[in-house]
C-alpha positions in Angstrom: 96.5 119.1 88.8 95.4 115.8 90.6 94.4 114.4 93.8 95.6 110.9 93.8 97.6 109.1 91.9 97.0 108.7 88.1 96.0 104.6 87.2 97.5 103.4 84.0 94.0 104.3 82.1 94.2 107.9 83.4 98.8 107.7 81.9 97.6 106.3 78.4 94.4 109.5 78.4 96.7 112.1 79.4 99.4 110.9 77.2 97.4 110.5 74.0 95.3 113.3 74.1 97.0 114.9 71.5 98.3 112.1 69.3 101.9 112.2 68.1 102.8 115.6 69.2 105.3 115.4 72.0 104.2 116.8 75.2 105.7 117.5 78.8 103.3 117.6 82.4 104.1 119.6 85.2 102.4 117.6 88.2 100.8 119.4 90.7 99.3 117.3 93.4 96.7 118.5 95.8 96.6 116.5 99.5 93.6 115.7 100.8 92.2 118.7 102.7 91.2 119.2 105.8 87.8 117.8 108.0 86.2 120.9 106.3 85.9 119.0 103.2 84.9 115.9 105.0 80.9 116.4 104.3 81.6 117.7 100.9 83.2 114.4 100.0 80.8 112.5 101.8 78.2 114.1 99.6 80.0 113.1 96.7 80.3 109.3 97.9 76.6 109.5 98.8 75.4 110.9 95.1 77.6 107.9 92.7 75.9 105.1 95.0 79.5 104.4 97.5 78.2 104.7 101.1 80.6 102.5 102.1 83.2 105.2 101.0 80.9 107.9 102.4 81.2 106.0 105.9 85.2 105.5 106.3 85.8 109.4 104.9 87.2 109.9 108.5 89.6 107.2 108.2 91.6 108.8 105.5 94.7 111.1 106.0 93.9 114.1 106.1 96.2 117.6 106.9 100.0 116.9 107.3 99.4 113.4 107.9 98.3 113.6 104.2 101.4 115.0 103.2 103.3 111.8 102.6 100.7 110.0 100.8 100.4 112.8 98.3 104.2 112.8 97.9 103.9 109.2 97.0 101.2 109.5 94.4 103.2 112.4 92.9 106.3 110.1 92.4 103.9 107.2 91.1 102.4 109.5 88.6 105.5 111.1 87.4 107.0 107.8 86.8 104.0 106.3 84.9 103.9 109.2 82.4 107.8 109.2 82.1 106.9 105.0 81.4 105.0 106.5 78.3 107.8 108.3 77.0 106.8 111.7 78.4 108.8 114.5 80.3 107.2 114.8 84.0 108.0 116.9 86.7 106.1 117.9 89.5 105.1 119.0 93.4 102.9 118.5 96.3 101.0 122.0 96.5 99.2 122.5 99.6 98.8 126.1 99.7 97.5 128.7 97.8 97.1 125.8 94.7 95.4 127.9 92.1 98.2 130.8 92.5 100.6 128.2 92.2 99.1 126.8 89.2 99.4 130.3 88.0 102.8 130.7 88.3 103.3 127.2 86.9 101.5 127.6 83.5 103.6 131.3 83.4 107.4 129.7 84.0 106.3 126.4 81.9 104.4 128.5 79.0 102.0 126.1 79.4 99.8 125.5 76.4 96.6 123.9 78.6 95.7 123.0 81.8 94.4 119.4 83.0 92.5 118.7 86.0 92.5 115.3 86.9 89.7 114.5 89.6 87.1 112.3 90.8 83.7 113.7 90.9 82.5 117.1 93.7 79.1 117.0 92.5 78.4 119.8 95.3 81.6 121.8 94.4 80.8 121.6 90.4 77.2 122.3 90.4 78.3 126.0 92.7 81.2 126.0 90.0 83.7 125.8 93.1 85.5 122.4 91.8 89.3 123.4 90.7 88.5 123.1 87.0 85.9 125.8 87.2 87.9 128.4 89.3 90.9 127.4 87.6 89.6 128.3 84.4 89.2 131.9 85.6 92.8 132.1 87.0 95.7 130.5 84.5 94.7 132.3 81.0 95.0 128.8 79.1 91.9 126.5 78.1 91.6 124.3 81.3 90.6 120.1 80.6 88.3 119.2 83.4 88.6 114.9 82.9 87.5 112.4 86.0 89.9 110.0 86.9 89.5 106.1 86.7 88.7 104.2 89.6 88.6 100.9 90.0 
């Protein structure tokens, strides 16, 4: 599961996490949310020192006008891990994500889980990131990792 599109650092992690051993992703992309999240990422900007990032949170898509964007990522990501050599497949999940997760690590038998992110500080600390409720939802280990930024 991500939220933006994975940067060359986060391909080469992802696909070497388990040396040789060939592995397949099923990409589930989460849009941004809606201006309900809007303070909670603010927060987050706020707490790893990016107020600039904290003051333009409005100007990002959000909703269905984030729908497009995510569908992007989602075809950038599955082409950088199919670049590595690796089978990708994927979708823009926008409701219900965790249940869809579910039913995604059923249909794939899906040894593990990995939730690529940037940082919630407010969300992990309550244990309401996706990692953390995730874990108590798919019935595989679940990898929390943060995503590179630039």
């Amino acid at each position: 599961m991500i939220e933006k599109p994975l940067s060359r650092e986060d391909v080469e992690f992802v696909t070497t996490l388990h040396g040789d051993e060939e592995i397949s992703f099923v990409v589930l992309m989460q849009p941004r949310g809606d201006q309900a999240d809007l303070l909670l990422r603010a927060i987050d900007d706020i707490a790893i020192g990016e107020l600039r990032d904290a003051a333009r949170e409005d100007e990002v898509p959000e909703g269905e006008e984030a729908r497009q964007p995510a569908e992007l990522a989602l075809e950038h990501s599955l082409a950088a891990l199919r670049g590595q050599g690796s089978a990708a497949t994927g979708q823009v999940v926008e409701e219900h994500p965790l249940d869809r997760l579910k039913e995604v690590v059923d249909e794939a038998g899906a040894d593990e889980v990995i939730v690529l992110t940037e940082p919630h500080y407010v969300e992990e600390f309550f244990h309401r990131d996706w990692a953390s409720r995730a874990r108590h939802k798919v019935g595989v280990p679940v990898l929390k990792l943060f995503a590179h930024s630039e």
